[in-house]
C-alpha positions, 0 to 999 in steps of 0.5 A, a space after each residue: 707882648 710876648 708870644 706865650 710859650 705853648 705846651 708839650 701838649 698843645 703844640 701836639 694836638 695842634 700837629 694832630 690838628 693839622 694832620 686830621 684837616 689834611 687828610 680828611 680834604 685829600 680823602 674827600 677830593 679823592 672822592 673817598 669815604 673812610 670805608 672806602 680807606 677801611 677797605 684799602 688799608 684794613 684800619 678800622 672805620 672808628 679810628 679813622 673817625 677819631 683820627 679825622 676829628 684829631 681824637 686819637 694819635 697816629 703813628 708814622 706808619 698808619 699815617 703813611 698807610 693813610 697818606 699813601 691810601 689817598 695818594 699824597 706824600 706823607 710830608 704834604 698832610 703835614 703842613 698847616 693850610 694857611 687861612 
């Protein structure tokens, strides 16, 4: 059976998805909570909120701002943990 072909929409959710669970574990194993990265970058708590739970886009920069805030690259939040 083919595979089906996904939407513009999902494959997005899905990297947002991706994005969230990465960071949301580099923020825990840096042992820092979002108002510790509210302090260090200056976005707000309910958007980090919303950007840990996949409920808002990111745009490059804040993402950088965030990766750079736990101590990743950037590229390293973006890869799919395998299961």
């Amino acid at each position: 059976m083919p595979k089906q072909k996904q939407t513009k929409s999902a494959f997005i959710l899905q990297e947002r998805q991706v994005f969230a669970s990465n960071f949301r574990r580099a923020r825990k194993e840096a042992s820092l909570t979002q108002n510790d990265i509210t302090r260090i970058t200056g976005l707000t708590q309910p958007y980090l909120s919303d950007v840990e739970n996949a409920k808002s886009t990111i745009n490059l920069d804040n993402a950088n701002v965030l990766a750079e805030a736990v101590g990743q690259p950037l590229w390293q939040l973006l890869i799919p943990v395998k299961k």
